[in-house]
N, C-alpha and C positions, 0 to 999 in steps of 0.2 A: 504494500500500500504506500503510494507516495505522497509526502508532506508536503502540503502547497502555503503557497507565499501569495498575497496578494500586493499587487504594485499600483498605485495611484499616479495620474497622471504619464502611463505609461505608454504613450501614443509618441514622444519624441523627449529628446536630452538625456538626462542623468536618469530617467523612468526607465524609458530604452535599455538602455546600457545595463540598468538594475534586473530588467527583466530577464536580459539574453545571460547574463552572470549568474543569477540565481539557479535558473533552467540550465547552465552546465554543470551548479554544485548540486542535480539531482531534484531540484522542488521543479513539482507542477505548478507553473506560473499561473496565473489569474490575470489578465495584465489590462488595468480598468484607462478607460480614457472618454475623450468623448467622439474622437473622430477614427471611427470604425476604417474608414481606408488603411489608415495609418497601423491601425491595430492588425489586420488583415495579414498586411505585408510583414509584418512584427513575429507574429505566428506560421508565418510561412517559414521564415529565417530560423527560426529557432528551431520548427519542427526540422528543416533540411539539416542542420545540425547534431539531430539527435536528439534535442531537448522537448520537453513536453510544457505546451501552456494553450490557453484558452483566452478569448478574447472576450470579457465583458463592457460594453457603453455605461458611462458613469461619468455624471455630473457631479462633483462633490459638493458644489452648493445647491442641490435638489435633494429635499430630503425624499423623494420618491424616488431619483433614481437611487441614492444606497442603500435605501431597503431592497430595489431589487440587488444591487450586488451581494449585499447580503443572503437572499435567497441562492444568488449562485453558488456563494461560496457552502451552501447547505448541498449544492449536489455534484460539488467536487469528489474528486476521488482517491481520499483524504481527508486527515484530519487537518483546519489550518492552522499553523504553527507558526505562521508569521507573516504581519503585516508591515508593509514600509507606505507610512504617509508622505509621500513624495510630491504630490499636485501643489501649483503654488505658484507664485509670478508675480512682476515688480511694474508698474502704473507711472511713468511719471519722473524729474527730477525735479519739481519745482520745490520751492524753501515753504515751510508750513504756512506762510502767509496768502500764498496765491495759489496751494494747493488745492487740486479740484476733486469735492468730496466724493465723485463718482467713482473716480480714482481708488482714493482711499476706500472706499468700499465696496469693491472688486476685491482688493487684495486680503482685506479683513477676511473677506466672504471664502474667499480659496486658500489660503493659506491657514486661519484658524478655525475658521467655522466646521472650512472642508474636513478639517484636521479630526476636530469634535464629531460633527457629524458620523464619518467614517470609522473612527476609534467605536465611539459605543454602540455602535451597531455589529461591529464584530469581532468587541470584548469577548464575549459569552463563548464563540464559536473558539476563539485562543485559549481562556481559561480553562474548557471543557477537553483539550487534548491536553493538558498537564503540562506541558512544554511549550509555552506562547511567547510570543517575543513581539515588540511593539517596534518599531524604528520610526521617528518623526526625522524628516530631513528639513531643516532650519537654514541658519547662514551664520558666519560671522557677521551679520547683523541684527541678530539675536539678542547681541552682548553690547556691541561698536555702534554708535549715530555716526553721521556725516552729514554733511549739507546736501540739501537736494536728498536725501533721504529718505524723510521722515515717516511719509506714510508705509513705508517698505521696513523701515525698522523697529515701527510700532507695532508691525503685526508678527514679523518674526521675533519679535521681544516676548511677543505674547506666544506665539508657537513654542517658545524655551520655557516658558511660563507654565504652559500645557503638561510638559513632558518632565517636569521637575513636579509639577503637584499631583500627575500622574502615579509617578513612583514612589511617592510617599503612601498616597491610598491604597497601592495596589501592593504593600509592601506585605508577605505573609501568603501571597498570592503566586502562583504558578505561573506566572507573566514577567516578564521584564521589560524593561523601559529604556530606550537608546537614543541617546540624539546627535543628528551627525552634523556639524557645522562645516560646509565648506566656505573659504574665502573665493577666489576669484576661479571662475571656470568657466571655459569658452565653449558653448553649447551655438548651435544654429539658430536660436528662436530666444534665448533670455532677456538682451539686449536689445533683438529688433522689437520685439513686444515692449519692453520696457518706454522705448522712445517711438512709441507709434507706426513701427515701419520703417525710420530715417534710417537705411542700411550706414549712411555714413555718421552717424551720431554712433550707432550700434558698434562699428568697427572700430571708431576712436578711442572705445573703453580699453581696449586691450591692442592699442599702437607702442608697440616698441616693447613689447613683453615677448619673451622670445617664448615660455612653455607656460603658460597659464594652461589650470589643471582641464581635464578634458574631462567628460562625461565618465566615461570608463575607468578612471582613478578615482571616482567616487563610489563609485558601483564598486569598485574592487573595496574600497573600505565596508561599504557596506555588505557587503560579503562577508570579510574574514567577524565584523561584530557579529552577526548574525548564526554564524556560525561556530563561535567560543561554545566550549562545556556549556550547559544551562545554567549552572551556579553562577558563570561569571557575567557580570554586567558589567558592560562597557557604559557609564553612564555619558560621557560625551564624550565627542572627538571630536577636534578639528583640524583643518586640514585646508592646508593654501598653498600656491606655487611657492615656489626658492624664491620668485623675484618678489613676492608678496611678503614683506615682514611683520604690517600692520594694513587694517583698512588701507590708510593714509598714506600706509609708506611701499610704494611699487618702483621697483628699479625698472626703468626703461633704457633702451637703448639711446646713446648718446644722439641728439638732433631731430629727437620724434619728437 
């Protein structure tokens, strides 16, 4: 019987990557998103691979679509063992003053809501296989403001938020609690979403960084936490390129 993992927002970037990782350390993926093309292709890749996973449509700020993912993950096959809250995304750089509240709540709404939402709907099905494991994937903006931030590190403040009062409640409980903070990672869609599309706003964020982390080095961390003995909890990690020291502090190449 294979233990399945469920991946949120696993339709493109560090979801992706989590999903094809997991499905080679043996979990039958669940791999939820909302744009089915994408998921298609995703399960294609994985299956020609070798790996096993299914594609569920899931909006994480619909509380109707996760009850249906919920329902799916009832006719898996498998107990599920583990969840990675992955869905999530950044609106905007403008300074709190001229930030536009729609903005900010989009990202409220997928980032923590999704977060919540998704979690206790398939608490139950984690705690009830004895070996359940939680992964909320955050940011170092979790911890770090920056200007032009704010709305983005309000919510992932609160995502770290989530995942610390999490593991307290749930402490005595057959669940564990993980939270993965990356610093900068060059994903195809983070930054264009972020600035509406302006591929050349998007590109400037990571001019003159020669390895900013890539999907797949996050996915590999969230791998090997996922995979520790059950005794151990990795309660966070973080993880940023060599040229990333701090939020603030990125070495770029000389005359970018």
């Amino acid at each position: 019987m294979s233990r399945v993992a469920i991946v949120t927002g696993a339709s493109s970037g560090i979801g992706a990557a989590t999903a094809r990782r997991l499905a080679s350390e043996g979990f039958h993926v669940l791999a939820a998103a909302r744009r089915t093309d994408r998921l298609a292709q995703l399960i294609a890749e994985i299956t020609a691979d070798g790996g096993a996973a299914t594609a569920v449509s899931c909006d994480v700020t619909s509380d109707e679509s996760v009850a249906a993912l919920a329902r799916a993950a009832q006719q898996a096959p498998g107990p599920v063992t583990l969840l990675v809250n992955n869905a999530g995304g950044a609106r905007g750089m403008d300074p709190v003053e001229a930030g536009a509240v729609g903005d900010w709540q989009w990202m409220y709404d997928v980032n923590v809501l999704g977060t919540l939402r998704v979690t206790q709907a398939l608490l139950p099905a984690l705690e009830s296989s004895g070996a359940g494991t939680i992964v909320i994937v955050s940011s170092t903006a979790g911890f770090t403001v920056y200007e032009g931030g704010g709305g983005y590190t309000a919510a992932k403040h609160a995502q770290t938020a989530i995942a610390g009062t999490l593991r307290l409640e749930l402490c005595g409980r057959p669940v564990r609690v993980i939270e993965i903070d990356p610093g900068m990672v060059k994903t195809d869609e983070f930054a264009l979403i972020r600035f509406g599309g302006d591929a050349d706003r998007a590109q400037a964020v990571y001019a003159g960084v020669a390895e900013p982390l890539l999907a797949e080095d996050v996915a590999d961390c969230i791998a090997w936490c996922a995979t520790r003995p059950q005794h151990v909890n990795v309660d966070r990690l973080v993880v940023r390129p060599l040229a990333q020291a701090a939020q603030h502090k990125v070495h770029r190449a000389s005359g970018v």
